[in-house]
BADRENTI-940258 format. One record per residue (C-alpha): residue number from 1; residue in one letter; chain; x, y, z. Coordinates in steps of 0.5 Angstrom, whole numbers, plus 500, padded with zeros to 3 digits. Each point is the difference from the previous one (the first is absolute). Layout:
(node NUM, 'A', 'A', (X, Y, Z))
...
***
This chain:
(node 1, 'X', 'A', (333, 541, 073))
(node 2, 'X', 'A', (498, 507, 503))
(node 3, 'X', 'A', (506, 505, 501))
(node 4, 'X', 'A', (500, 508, 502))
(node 5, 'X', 'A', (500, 505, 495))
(node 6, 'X', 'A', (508, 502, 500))
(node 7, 'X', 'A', (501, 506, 498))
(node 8, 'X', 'A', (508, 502, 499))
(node 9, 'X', 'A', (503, 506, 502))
(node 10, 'X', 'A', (507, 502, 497))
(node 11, 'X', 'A', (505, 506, 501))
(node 12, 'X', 'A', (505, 501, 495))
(node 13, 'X', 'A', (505, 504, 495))
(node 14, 'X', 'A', (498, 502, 494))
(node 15, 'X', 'A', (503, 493, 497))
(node 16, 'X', 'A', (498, 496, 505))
(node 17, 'X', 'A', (503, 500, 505))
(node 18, 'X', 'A', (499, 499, 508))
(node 19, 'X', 'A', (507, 501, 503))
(node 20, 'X', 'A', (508, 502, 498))
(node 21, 'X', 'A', (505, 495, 499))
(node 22, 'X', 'A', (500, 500, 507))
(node 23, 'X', 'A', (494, 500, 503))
(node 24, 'X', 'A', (499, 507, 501))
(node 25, 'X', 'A', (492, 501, 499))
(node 26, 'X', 'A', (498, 505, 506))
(node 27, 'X', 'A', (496, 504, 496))
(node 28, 'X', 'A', (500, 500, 493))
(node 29, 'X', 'A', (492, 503, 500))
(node 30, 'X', 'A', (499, 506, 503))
(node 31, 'X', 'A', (495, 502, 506))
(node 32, 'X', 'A', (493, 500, 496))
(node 33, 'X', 'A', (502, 493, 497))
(node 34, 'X', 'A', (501, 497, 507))
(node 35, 'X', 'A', (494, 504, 502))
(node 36, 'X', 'A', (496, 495, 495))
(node 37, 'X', 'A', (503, 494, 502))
(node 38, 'X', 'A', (498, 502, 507))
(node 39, 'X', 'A', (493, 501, 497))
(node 40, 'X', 'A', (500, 492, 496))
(node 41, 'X', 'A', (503, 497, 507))
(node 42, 'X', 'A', (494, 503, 503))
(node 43, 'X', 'A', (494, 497, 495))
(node 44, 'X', 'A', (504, 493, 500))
(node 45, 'X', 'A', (499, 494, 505))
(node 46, 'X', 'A', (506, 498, 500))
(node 47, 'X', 'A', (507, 503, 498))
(node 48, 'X', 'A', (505, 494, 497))
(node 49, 'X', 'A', (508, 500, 499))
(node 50, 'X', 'A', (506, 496, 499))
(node 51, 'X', 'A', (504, 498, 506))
(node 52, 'X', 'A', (506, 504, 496))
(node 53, 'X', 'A', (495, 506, 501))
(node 54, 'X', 'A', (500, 500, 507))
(node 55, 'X', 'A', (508, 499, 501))
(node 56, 'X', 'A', (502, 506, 495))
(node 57, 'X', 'A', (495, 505, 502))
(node 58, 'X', 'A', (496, 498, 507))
(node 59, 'X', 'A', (494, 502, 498))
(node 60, 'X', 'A', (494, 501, 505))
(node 61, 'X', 'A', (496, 499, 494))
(node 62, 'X', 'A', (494, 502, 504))
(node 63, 'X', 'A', (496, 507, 496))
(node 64, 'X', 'A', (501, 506, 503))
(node 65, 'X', 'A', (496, 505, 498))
(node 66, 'X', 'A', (495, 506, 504))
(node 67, 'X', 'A', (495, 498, 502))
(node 68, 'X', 'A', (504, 493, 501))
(node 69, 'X', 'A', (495, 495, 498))
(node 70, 'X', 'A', (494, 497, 503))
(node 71, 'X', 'A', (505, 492, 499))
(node 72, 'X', 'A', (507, 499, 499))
(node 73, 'X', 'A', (502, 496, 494))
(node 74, 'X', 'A', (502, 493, 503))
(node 75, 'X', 'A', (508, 499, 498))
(node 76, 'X', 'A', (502, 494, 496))
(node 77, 'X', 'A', (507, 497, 499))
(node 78, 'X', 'A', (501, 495, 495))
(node 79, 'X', 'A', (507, 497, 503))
(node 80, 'X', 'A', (502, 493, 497))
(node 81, 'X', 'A', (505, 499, 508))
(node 82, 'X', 'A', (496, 504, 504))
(node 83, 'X', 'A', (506, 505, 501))
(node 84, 'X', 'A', (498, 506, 502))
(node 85, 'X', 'A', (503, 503, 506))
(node 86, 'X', 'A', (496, 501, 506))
(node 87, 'X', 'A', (501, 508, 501))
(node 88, 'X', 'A', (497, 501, 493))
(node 89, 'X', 'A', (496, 506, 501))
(node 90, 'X', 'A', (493, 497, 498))
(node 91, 'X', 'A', (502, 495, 507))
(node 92, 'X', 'A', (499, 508, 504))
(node 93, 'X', 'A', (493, 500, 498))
(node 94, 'X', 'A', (497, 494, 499))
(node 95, 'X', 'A', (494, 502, 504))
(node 96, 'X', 'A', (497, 505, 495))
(node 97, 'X', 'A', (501, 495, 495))
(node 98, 'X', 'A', (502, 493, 499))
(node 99, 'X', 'A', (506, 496, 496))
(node 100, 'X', 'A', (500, 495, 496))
(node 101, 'X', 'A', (505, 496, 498))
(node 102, 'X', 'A', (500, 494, 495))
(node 103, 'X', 'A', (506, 495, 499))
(node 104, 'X', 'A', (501, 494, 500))
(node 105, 'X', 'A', (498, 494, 505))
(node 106, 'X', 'A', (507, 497, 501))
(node 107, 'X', 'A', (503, 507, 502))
(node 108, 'X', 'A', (504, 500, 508))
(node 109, 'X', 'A', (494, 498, 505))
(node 110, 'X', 'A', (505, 506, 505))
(node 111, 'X', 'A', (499, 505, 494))
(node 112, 'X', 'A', (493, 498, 500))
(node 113, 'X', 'A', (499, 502, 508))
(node 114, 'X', 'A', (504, 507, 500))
(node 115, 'X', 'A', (495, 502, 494))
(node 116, 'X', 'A', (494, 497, 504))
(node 117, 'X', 'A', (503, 503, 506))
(node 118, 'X', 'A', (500, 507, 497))
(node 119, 'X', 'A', (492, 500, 498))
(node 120, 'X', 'A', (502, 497, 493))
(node 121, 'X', 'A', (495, 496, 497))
(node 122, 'X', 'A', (504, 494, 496))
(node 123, 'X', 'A', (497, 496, 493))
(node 124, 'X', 'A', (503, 494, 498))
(node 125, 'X', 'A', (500, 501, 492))
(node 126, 'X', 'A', (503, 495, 495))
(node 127, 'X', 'A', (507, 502, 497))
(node 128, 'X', 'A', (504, 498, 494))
(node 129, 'X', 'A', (506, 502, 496))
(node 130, 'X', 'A', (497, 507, 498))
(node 131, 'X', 'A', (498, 500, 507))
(node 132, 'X', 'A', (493, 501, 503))
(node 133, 'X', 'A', (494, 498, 497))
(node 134, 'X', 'A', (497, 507, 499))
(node 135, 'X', 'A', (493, 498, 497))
(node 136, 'X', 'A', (500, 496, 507))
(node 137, 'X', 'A', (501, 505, 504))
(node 138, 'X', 'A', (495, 504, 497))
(node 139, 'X', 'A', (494, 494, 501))
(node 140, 'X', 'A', (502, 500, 507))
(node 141, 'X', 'A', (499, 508, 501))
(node 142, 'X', 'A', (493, 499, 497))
(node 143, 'X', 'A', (499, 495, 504))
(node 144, 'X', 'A', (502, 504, 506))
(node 145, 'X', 'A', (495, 505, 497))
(node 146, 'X', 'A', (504, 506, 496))
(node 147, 'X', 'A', (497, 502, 494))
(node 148, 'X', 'A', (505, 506, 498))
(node 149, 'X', 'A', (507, 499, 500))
(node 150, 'X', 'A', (505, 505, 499))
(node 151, 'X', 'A', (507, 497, 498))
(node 152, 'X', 'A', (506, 504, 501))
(node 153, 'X', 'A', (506, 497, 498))
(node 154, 'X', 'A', (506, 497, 499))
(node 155, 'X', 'A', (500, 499, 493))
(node 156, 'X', 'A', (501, 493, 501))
(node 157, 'X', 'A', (493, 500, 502))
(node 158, 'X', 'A', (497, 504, 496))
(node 159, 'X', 'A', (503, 496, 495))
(node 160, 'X', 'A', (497, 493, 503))
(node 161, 'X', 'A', (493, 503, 499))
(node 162, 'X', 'A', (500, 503, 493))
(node 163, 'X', 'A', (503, 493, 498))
(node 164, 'X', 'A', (494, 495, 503))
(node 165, 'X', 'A', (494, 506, 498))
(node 166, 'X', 'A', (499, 503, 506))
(node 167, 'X', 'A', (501, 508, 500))
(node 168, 'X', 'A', (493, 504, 498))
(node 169, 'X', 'A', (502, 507, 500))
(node 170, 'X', 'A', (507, 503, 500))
(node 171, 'X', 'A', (501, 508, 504))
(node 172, 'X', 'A', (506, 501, 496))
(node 173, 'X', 'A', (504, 507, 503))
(node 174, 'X', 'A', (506, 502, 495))
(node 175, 'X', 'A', (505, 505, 503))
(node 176, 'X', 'A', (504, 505, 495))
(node 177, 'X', 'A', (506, 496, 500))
(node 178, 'X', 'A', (504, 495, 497))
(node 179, 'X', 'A', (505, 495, 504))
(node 180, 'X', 'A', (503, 496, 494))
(node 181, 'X', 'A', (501, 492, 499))
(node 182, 'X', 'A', (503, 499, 506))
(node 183, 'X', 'A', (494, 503, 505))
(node 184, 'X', 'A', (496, 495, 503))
(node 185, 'X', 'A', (493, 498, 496))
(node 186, 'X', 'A', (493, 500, 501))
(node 187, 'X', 'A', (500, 493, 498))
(node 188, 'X', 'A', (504, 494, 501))
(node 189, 'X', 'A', (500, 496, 493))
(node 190, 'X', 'A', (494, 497, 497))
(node 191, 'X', 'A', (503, 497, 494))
(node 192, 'X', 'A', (494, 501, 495))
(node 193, 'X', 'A', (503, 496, 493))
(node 194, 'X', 'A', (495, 505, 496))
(node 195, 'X', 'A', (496, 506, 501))
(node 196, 'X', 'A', (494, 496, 499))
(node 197, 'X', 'A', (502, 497, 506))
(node 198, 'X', 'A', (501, 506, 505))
(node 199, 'X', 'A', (492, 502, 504))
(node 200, 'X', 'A', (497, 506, 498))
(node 201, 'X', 'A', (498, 507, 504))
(node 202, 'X', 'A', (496, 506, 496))
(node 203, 'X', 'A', (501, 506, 504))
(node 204, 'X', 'A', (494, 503, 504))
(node 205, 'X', 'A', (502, 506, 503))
(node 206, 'X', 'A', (507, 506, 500))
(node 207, 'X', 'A', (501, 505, 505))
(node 208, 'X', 'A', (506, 505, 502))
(node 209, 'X', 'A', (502, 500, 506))
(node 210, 'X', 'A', (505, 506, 501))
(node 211, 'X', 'A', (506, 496, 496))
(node 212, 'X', 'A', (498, 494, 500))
(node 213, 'X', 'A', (495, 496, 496))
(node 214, 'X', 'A', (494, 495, 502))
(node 215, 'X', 'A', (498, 496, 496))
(node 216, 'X', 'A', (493, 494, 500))
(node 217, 'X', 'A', (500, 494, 496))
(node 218, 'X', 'A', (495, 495, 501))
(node 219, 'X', 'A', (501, 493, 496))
(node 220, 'X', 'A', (497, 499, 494))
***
């Protein structure tokens, strides 16, 4: 089945790492690397998070860059029981773009009716142990039209996707600092028994930005 193109944005410690043991993440790249994600929401049709993302960080997810651009990316949430609260930030400007949430069909028809009510349109997807079936979600972000997806978090959806083949390009941002075992991964587990096993990226671009580092990797 077709899918968008993914492309899988990462913002991380020297080792890794998206956040302290306590979550604090706000904001370990500094101003030029935000600015560059401003710029990659901005070229993307749609940009996708987990529903822990917008619980932690409440993000608008919309691109602000000047001029801003000529079409906001679409926001999407991947959230297995549809709970999102309705005073998330994205719900303040659903005019401008629209929110998309993908859970599972069997979720409270009340929850259903306040997200609906808030302007949130709902997809019902498959969901299992491992959670949402993540290769349907982006069958049916084809389907609705999206050919360009940015992903940007958490890691248990950034994993999903790097197990079932679906992350083409990886804009890695690395900050110079290190924040040990204890911080929290980029990735959730992917339990590769051997390195023949784990997909493979050649990298096809590196640049400084103040501090920090980008790096472009395109999968092989």
């Amino acid at each position: 089945m077709p899918r968008p193109r993914v492309t899988l944005k990462l913002a991380t410690s020297l080792d890794g790492r998206i956040a302290t043991a306590a979550g604090e993440s706000q904001w370990i790249t500094g101003d030029a690397a935000r600015s560059e994600v401003q710029r990659l929401r901005a070229a993307h049709d749609a940009v996708l998070v987990g529903a822990e993302t917008v619980r932690k960080d409440n993000p608008s997810l919309l691109a602000r860059t000047e001029p801003p651009p000529a079409q906001q990316p679409a926001r999407v949430v991947v959230t297995t029981a549809l709970d999102i609260s309705p005073d998330a930030k994205m719900f303040a400007d659903i005019s401008v773009s629209p929110v998309i949430l993908f859970g599972a069909p069997r979720v409270s028809p009340a929850r259903h009716a306040i997200l609906e009510a808030m302007g949130a349109r709902i997809e019902p997807v498959d969901a299992g142990a491992g959670g949402v079936d993540i290769a349907a979600v982006l069958e049916r972000l084809a389907a609705l039209g999206f050919g360009r997806v940015l992903v940007e978090g958490g890691g248990k959806i950034a994993a999903s996707l790097i197990n079932v083949g679906a992350v083409d390009r990886i804009e890695w941002f690395r900050a110079p600092i290190v924040l040990g075992g204890e911080g929290r991964p980029a990735l959730a587990d992917l339990s590769y028994d051997a390195l023949a096993d784990a997909p493979r990226f050649k990298r096809v671009a590196m640049r400084e930005l103040g501090p920090d580092l980008w790096e472009s990797y395109e999968r092989v």
